[in-house]
ROZAMI-578747 format. One record per residue (C-alpha): residue number from 1; residue in one letter; x negated, y negated, z. Coordinates in steps of 0.1 Angstrom, whole numbers, plus 5000, padded with zeros to 4 digits. Layout:
<nodes>
{k:NUM r:A X:X Y:Y Z:Z};
...
</nodes>
This chain:
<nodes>
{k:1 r:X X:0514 Y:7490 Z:6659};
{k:2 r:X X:0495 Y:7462 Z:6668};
{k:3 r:X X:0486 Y:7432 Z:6645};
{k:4 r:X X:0450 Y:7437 Z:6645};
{k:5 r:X X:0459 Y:7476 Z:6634};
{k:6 r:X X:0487 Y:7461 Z:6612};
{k:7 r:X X:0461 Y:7434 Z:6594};
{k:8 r:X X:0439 Y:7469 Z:6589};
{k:9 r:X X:0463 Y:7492 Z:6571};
{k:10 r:X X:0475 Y:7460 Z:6549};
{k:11 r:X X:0439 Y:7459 Z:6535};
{k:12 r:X X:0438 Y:7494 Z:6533};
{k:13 r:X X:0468 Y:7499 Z:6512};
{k:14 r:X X:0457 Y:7471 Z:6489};
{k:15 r:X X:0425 Y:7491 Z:6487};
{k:16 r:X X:0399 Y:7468 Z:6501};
{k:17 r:X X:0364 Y:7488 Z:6509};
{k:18 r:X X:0363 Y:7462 Z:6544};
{k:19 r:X X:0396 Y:7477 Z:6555};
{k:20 r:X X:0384 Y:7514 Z:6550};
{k:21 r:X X:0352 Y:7508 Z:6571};
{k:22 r:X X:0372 Y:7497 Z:6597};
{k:23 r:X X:0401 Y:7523 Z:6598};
{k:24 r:X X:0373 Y:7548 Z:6598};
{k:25 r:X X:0360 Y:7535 Z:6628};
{k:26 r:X X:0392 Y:7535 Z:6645};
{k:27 r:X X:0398 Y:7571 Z:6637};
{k:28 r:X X:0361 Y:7581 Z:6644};
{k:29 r:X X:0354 Y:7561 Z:6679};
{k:30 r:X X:0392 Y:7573 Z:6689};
{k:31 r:X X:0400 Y:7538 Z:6695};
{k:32 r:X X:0437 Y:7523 Z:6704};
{k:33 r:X X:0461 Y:7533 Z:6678};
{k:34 r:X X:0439 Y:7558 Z:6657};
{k:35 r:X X:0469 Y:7581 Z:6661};
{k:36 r:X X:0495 Y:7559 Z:6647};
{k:37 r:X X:0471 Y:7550 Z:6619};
{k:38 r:X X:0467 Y:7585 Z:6609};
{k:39 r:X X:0504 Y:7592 Z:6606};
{k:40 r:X X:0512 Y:7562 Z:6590};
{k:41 r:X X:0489 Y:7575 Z:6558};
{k:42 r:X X:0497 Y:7616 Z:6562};
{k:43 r:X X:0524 Y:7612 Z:6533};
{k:44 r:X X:0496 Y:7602 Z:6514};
{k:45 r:X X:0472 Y:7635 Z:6522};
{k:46 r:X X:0466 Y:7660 Z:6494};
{k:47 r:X X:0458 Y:7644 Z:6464};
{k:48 r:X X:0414 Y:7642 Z:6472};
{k:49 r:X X:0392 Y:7674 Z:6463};
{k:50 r:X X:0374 Y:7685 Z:6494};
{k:51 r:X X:0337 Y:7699 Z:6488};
{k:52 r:X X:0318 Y:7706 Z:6513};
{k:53 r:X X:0279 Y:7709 Z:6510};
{k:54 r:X X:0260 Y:7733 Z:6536};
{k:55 r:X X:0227 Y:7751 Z:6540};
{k:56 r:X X:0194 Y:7750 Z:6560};
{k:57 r:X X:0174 Y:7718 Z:6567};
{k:58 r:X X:0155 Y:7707 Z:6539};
{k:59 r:X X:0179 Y:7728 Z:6510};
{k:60 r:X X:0183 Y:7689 Z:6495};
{k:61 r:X X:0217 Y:7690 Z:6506};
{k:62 r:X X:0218 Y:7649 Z:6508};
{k:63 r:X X:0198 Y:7647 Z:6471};
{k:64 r:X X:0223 Y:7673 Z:6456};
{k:65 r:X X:0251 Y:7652 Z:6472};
{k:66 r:X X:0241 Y:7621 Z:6454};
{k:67 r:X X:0240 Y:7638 Z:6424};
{k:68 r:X X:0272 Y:7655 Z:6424};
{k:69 r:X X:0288 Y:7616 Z:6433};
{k:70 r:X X:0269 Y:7603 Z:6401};
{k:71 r:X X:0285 Y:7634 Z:6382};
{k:72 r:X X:0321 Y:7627 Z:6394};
{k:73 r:X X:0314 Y:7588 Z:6389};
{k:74 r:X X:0310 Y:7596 Z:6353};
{k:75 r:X X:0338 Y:7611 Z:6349};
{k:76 r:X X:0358 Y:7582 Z:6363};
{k:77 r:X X:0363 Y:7594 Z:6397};
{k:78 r:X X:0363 Y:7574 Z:6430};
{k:79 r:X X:0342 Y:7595 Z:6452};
{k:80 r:X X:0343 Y:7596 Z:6495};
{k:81 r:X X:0307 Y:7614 Z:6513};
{k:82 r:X X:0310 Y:7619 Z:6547};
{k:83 r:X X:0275 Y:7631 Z:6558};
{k:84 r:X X:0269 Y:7644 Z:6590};
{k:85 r:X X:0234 Y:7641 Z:6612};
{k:86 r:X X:0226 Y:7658 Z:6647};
{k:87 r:X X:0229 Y:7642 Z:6674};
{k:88 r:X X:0200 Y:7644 Z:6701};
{k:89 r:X X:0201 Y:7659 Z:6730};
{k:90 r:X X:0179 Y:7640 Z:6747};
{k:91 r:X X:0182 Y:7605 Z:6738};
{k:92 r:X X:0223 Y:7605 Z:6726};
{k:93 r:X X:0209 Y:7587 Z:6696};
{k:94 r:X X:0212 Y:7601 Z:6660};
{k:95 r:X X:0193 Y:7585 Z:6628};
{k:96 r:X X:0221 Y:7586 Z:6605};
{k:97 r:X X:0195 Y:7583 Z:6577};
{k:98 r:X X:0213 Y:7599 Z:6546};
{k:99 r:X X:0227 Y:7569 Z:6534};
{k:100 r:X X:0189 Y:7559 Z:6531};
{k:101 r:X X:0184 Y:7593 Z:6505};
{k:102 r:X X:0214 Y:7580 Z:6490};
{k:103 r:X X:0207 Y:7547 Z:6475};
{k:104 r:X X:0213 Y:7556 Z:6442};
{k:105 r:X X:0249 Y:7556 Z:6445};
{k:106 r:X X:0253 Y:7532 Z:6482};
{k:107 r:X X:0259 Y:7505 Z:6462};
{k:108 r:X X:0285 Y:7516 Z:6437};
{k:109 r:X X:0320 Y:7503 Z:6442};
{k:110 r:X X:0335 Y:7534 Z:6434};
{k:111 r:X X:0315 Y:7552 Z:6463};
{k:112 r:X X:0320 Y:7551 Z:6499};
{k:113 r:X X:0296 Y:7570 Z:6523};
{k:114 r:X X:0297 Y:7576 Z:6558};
{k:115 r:X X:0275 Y:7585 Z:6581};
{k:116 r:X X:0285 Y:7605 Z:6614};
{k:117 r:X X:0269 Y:7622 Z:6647};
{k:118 r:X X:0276 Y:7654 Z:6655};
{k:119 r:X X:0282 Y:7638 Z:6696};
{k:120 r:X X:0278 Y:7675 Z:6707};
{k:121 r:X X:0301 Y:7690 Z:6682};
{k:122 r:X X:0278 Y:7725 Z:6676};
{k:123 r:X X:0298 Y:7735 Z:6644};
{k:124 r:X X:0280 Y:7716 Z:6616};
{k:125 r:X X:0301 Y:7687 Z:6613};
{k:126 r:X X:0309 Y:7657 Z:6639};
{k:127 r:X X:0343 Y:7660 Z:6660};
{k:128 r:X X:0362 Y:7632 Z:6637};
{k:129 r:X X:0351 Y:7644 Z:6609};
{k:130 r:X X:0382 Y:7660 Z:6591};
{k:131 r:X X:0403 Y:7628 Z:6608};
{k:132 r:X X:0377 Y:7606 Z:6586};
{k:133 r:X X:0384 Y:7629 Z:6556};
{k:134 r:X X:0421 Y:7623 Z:6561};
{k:135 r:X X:0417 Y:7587 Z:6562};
{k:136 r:X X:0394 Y:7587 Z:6527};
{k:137 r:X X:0421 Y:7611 Z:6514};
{k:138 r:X X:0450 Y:7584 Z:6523};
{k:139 r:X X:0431 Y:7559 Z:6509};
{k:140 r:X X:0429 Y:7574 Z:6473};
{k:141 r:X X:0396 Y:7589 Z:6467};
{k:142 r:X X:0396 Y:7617 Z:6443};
{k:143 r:X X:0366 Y:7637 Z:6455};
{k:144 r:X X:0352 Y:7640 Z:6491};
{k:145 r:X X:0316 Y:7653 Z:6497};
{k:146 r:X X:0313 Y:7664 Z:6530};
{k:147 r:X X:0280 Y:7668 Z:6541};
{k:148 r:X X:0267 Y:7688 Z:6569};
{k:149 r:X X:0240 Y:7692 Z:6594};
{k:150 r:X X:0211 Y:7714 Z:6588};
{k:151 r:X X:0229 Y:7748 Z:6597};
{k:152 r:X X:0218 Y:7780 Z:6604};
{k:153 r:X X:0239 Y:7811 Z:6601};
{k:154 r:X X:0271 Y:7807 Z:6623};
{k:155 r:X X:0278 Y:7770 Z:6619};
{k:156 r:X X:0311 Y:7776 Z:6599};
{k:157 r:X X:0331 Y:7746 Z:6608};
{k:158 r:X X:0331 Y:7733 Z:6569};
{k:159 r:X X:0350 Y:7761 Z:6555};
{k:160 r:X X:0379 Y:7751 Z:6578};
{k:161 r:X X:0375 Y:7713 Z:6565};
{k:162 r:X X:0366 Y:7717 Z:6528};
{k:163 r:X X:0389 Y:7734 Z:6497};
{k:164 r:X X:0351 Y:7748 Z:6482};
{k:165 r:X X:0322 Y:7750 Z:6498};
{k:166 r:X X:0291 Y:7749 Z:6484};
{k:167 r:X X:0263 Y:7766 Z:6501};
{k:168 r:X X:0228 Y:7754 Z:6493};
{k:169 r:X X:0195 Y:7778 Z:6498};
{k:170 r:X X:0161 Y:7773 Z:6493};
{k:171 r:X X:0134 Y:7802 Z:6480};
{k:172 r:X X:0119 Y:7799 Z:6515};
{k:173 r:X X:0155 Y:7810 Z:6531};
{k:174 r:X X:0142 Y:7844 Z:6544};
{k:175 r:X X:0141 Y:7878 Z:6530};
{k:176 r:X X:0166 Y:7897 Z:6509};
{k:177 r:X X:0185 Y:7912 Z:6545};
{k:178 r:X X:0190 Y:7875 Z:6555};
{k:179 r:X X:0214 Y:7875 Z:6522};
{k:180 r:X X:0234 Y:7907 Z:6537};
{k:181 r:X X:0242 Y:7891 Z:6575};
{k:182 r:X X:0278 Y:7878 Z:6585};
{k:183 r:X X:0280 Y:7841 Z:6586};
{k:184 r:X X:0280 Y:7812 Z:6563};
{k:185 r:X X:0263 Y:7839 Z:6535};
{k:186 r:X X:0304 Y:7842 Z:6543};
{k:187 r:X X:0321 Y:7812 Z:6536};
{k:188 r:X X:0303 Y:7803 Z:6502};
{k:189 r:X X:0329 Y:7794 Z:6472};
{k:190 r:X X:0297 Y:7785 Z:6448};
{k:191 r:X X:0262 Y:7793 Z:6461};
{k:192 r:X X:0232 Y:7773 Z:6444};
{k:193 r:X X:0196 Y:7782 Z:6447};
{k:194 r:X X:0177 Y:7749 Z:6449};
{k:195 r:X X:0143 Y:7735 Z:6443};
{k:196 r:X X:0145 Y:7764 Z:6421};
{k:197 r:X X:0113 Y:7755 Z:6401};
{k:198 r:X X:0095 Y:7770 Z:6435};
{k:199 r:X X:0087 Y:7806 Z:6434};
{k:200 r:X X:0109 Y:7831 Z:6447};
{k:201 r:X X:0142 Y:7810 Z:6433};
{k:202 r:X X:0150 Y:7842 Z:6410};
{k:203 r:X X:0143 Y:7869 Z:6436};
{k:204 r:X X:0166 Y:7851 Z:6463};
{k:205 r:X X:0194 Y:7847 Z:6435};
{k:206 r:X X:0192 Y:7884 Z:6424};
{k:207 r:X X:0192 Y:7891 Z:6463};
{k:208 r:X X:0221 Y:7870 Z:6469};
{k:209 r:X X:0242 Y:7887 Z:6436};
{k:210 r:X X:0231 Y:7921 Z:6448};
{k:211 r:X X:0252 Y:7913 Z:6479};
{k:212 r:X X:0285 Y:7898 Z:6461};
{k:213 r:X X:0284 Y:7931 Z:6442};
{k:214 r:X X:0279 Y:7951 Z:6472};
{k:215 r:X X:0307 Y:7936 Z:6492};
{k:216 r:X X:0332 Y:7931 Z:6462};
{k:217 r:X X:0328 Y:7968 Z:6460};
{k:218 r:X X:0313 Y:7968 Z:6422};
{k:219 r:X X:0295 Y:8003 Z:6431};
{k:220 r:X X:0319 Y:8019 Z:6444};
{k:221 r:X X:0332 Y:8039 Z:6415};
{k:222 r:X X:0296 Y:8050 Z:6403};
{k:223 r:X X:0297 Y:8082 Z:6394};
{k:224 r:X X:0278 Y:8110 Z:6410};
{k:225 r:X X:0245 Y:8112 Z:6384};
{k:226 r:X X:0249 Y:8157 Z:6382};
{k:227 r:X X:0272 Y:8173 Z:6356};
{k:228 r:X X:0278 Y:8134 Z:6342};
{k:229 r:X X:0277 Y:8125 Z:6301};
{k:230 r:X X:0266 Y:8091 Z:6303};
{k:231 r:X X:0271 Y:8085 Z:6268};
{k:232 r:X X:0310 Y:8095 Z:6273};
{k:233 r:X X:0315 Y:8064 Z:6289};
{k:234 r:X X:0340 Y:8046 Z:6270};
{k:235 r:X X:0333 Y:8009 Z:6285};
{k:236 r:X X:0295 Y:8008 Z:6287};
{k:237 r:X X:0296 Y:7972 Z:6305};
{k:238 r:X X:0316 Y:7987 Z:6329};
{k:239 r:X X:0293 Y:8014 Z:6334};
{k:240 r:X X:0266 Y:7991 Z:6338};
{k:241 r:X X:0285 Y:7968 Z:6366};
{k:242 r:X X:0291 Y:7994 Z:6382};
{k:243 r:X X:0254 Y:8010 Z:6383};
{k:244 r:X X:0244 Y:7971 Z:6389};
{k:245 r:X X:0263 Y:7953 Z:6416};
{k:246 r:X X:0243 Y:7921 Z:6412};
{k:247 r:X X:0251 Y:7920 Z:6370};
{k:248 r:X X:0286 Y:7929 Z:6378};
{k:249 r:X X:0289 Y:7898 Z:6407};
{k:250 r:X X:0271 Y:7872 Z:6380};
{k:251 r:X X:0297 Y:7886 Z:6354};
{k:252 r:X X:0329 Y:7882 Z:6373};
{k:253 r:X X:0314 Y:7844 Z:6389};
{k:254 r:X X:0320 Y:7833 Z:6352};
{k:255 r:X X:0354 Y:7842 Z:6345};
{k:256 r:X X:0372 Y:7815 Z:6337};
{k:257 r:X X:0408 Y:7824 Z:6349};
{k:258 r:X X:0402 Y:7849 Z:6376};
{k:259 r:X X:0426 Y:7873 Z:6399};
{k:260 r:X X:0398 Y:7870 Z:6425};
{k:261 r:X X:0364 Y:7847 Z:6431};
{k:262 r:X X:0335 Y:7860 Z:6434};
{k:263 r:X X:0312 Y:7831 Z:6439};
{k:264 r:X X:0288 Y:7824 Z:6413};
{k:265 r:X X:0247 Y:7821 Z:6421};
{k:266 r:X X:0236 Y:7790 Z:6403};
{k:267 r:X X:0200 Y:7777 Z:6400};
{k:268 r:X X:0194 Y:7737 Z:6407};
{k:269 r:X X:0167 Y:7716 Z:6409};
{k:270 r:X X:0186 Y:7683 Z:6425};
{k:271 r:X X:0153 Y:7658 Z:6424};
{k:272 r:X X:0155 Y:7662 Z:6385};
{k:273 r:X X:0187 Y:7670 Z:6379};
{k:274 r:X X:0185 Y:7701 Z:6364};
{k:275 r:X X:0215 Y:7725 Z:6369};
{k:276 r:X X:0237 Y:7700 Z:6377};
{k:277 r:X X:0263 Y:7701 Z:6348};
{k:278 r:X X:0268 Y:7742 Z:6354};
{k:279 r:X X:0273 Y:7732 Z:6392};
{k:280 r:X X:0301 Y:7705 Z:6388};
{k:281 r:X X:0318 Y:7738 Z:6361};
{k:282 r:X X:0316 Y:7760 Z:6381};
{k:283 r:X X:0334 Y:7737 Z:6412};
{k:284 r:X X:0360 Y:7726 Z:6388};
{k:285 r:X X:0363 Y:7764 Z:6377};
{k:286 r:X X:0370 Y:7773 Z:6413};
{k:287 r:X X:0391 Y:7743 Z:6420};
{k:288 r:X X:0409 Y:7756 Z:6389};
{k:289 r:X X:0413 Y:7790 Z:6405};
{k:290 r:X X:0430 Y:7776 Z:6438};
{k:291 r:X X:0453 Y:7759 Z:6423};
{k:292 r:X X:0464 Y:7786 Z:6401};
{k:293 r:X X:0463 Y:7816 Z:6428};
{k:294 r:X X:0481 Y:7793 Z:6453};
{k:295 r:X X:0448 Y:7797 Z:6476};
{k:296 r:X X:0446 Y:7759 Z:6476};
{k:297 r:X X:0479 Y:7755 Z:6493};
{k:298 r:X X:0470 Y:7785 Z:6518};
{k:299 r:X X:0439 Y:7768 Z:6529};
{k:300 r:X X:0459 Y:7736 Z:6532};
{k:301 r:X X:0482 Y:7748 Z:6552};
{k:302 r:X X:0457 Y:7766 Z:6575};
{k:303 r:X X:0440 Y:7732 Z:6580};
{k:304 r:X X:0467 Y:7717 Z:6591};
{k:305 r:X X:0477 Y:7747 Z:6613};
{k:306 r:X X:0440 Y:7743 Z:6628};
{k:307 r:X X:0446 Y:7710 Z:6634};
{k:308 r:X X:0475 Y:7709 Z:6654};
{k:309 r:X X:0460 Y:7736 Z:6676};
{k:310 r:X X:0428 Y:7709 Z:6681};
{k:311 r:X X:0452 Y:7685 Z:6689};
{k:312 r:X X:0467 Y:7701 Z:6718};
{k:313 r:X X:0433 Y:7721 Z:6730};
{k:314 r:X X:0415 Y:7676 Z:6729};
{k:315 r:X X:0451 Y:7663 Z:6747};
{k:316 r:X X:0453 Y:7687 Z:6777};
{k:317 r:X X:0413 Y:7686 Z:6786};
{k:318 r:X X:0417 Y:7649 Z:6783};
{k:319 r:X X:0449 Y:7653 Z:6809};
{k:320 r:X X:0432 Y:7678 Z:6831};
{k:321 r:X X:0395 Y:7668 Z:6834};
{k:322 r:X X:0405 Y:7635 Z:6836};
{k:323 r:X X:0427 Y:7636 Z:6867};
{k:324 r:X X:0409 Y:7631 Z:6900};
{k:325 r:X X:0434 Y:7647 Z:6915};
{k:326 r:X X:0425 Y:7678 Z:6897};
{k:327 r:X X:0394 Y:7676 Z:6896};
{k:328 r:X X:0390 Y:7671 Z:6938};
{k:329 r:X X:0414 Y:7702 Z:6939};
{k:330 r:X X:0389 Y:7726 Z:6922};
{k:331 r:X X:0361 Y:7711 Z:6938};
{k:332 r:X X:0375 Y:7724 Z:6970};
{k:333 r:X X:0374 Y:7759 Z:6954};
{k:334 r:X X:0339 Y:7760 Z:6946};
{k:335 r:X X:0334 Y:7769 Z:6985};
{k:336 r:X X:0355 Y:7802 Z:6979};
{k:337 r:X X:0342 Y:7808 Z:6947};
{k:338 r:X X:0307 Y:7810 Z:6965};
{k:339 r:X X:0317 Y:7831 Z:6990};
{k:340 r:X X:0333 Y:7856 Z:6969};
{k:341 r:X X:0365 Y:7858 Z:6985};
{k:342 r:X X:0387 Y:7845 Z:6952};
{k:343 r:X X:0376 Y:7849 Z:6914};
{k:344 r:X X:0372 Y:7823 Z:6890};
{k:345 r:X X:0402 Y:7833 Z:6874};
{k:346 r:X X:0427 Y:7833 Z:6904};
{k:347 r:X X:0414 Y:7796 Z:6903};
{k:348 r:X X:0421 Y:7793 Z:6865};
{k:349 r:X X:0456 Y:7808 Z:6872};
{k:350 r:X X:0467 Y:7787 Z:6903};
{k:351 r:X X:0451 Y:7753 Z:6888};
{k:352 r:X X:0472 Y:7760 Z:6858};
{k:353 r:X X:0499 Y:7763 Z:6880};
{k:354 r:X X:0497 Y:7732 Z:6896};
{k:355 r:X X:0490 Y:7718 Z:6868};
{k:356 r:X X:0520 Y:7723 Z:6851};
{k:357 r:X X:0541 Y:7689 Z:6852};
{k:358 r:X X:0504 Y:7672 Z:6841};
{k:359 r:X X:0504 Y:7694 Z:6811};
{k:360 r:X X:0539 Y:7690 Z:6799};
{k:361 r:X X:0531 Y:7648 Z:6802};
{k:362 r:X X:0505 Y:7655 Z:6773};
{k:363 r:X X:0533 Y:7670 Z:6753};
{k:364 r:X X:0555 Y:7639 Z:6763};
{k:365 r:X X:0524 Y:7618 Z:6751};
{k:366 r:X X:0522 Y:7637 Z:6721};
{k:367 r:X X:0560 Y:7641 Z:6711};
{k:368 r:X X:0562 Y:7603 Z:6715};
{k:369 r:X X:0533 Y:7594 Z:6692};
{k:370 r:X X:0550 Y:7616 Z:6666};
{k:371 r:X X:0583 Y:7598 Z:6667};
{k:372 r:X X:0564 Y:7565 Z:6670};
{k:373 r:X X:0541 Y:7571 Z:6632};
{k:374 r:X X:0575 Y:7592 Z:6617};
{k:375 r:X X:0596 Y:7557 Z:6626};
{k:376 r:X X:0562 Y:7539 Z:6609};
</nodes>
């Protein structure tokens, strides 16, 4: 390790704010030595809650962040917020402007926020941003708000970096089938209607609770309605649940201890703060549930499994589209290609082939990094 990189993590580990900034620059910009930084702190990983906050543009993602930090800051938790803007596609540039909404908590010593470009990355979040969650997680925060792009219905990158997400809709979100599609209606832990004082805010709740009930299955033991004595029915909330799916998903979304989540359908109004005390339950409930399950340990372990998999996929295009040698080969290709004589994937197949002794020097690269932050 270096002594600039060495001078870093001795700030960090005597938990100076100046140190964090720059070890998450290191890790985000890839710079020399981000790699041994990150495995120097990985003991430390698993002690921050992970929330990640997604919806549509304008859903008052960055507002209900805020207030969620100010919630958790009352409670005597140091909170992390890594909040992601797009990146244009035109210019490269990218306003970075939520720390600007934020101001309420920017300047609280207990609060770090981050702002990060997506650079391309089309899933929500930026490319670094899980690394930069690592690095607040190693660096003791209790709670880490991650913050994503305006989405729209397949950017589903957050529920691989978060242990709850929290999906945030609007009234304006489109009609009740928009609730029924595949996508991030998917990945939602805790849904919250917000700017709920608009009209509409009850109809897209119901919609959304109609759909929990549908998928959880709640109907599917109605009974046919000939030859049936209703008034038999020994459990009568049970007989309603079942002829209501959205009563039944509301129902089960406030169980305290349950077998299974369904996530709850809250109502928020984030400018006033209204809603915001049922919102930071009913996380905590589902934290709650994780740990209790074992879910939490099953996510963690996938994140880690989807990490290792990143790792390789960033360390072999980096080795192969990278090498002029490579590169000059397939360019001589292109000819046949055009022709028609050989396929794009006999090309695939023989640069793989040639590329072999290329490829297994990334896995030298790696392996030696590994040894080099274990001996750290």
């Amino acid at each position: 390790m270096s002594t600039a990189l060495e001078r870093v993590m001795l700030g960090f580990r005597a938990g100076k704010s100046a140190a964090l900034a720059r070890a998450v620059s290191i890790v985000e910009n890839h710079r020399p030595g981000f790699d041994q930084l990150l495995a120097t702190i990985h003991p430390d990983l698993g002690r921050a809650r992970r929330i990640g906050i997604t919806g549509p543009p304008g859903a008052g993602k960055s507002t209900l962040t805020t207030r969620l930090a100010r919630a958790y800051r009352n409670q005597g938790l140091t909170v992390g917020i890594v909040a992601v803007d797009p990146t244009s596609p035109f210019t490269g540039g990218a306003l970075l402007g939520d720390r600007i909404r934020m101001e309420e908590v920017a300047l609280d010593p207990g609060v770090f926020i981050r702002s990060m470009a997506t650079r391309g990355s089309l899933g929500g979040l930026a490319t670094a941003t899980r690394e930069v969650c690592d690095v607040l997680d190693g660096f003791g925060m209790d709670v880490i708000l991650l913050e994503t792009v305006g989405v729209g219905q397949s950017e589903l990158d957050i529920s691989r970096a978060a242990d709850t997400t929290l999906v945030v809709l609007v009234p304006e979100s489109g009609d009740s089938i928009q609730t029924l599609k595949a996508g991030v209606m998917e990945i939602a832990d805790v849904f919250t209607v917000n700017k709920a004082d608009r009209p509409g805010a009850d109809r897209l709740r119901n919609d959304i609770e109609l759909m929990l009930g549908l998928r959880a299955g709640a109907a599917s033991n109605v009974p046919a309605h000939h030859g049936v004595d209703l008034s038999a029915m020994v459990d009568r909330d049970a007989m309603r649940n079942a002829l209501n799916p959205a009563r039944a998903a509301r129902a089960a979304g406030m169980e305290e201890a349950p077998e299974t989540w369904t996530p709850p359908v809250l109502r928020s109004v984030a400018a006033q703060g209204e809603g915001l005390s049922e919102l930071v339950d009913a996380l905590d409930r589902h934290f709650r549930y994780l740990v209790s399950s074992g879910e939490l340990r099953v996510r963690r372990l996938q994140r880690l499994r989807e990490r290792v998999m990143e790792v390789v996929e960033q360390q072999i295009k980096q080795r192969l589209w990278h090498d002029q040698e490579t590169l000059s080969w397939l360019e001589g290709q292109l000819p046949l290609l055009e022709a028609g004589t050989i396929a794009p994937f006999a090309v695939a197949d023989a640069l793989r082939a040639r590329s072999e002794a290329l490829l297994v020097g990334a896995v030298h690269v790696s392996n030696a990094a590994l040894l080099q932050g274990t001996a750290s």
